[in-house]
Every structure is written in C-alpha cells, then in structure tokens.
N, C-alpha and C positions, 0 to 999 in steps of 0.2 A: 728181273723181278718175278716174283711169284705168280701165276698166272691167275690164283682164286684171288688171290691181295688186287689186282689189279680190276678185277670184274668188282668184287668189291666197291672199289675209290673210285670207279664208275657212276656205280649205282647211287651213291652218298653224294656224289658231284651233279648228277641231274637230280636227285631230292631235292639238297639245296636251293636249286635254280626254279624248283616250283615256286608257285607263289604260296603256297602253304607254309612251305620250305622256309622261304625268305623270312615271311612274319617269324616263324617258331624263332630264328639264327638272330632275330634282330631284335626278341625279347630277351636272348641266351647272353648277349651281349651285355646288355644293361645289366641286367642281375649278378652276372658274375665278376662284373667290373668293382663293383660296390661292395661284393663279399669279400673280393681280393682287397681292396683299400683297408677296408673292417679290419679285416686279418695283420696287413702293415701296420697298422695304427696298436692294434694290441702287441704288438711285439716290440712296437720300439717303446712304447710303456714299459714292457717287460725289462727291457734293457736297461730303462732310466731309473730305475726302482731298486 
C-alpha cells in the first residue's frame, strides 16, 4: 500500500477513537441512516408510479 494512504488511515483511525471523534461518527450515523431510507422510499415510489 501506499505509504502516505497509510499514514493517512492512521491518523483518521486515532480521530475516530477520540472522544470528540466518537460523538461527531455517532451523530454521522443517525443522520445518514435516515437520508438513505428517505432516498429508498422516493425511489420505490418512483417505480410504482
């Protein structure tokens, strides 16, 4: 693997494990869960129509 890629997915992998880190990934969760379902929901409409 790439050597900067790897320093990289380091640095992003201790962020996470902050506690800052944590809250931000466990608001990121929710919210995107929700926009993803939103989004299935208008598409199988789309289909049915």
């Amino acid at each position: 693997m790439n050597e900067r890629y790897q320093c990289l997915k380091t640095k992003e992998y201790q962020a996470l494990l902050s506690s800052k880190g944590r809250q931000i990934f466990a608001k990121r969760k929710i919210d995107m869960k929700s926009v993803f379902g939103q989004i299935k929901v208008c598409l199988v409409i789309r289909d049915v129509i």
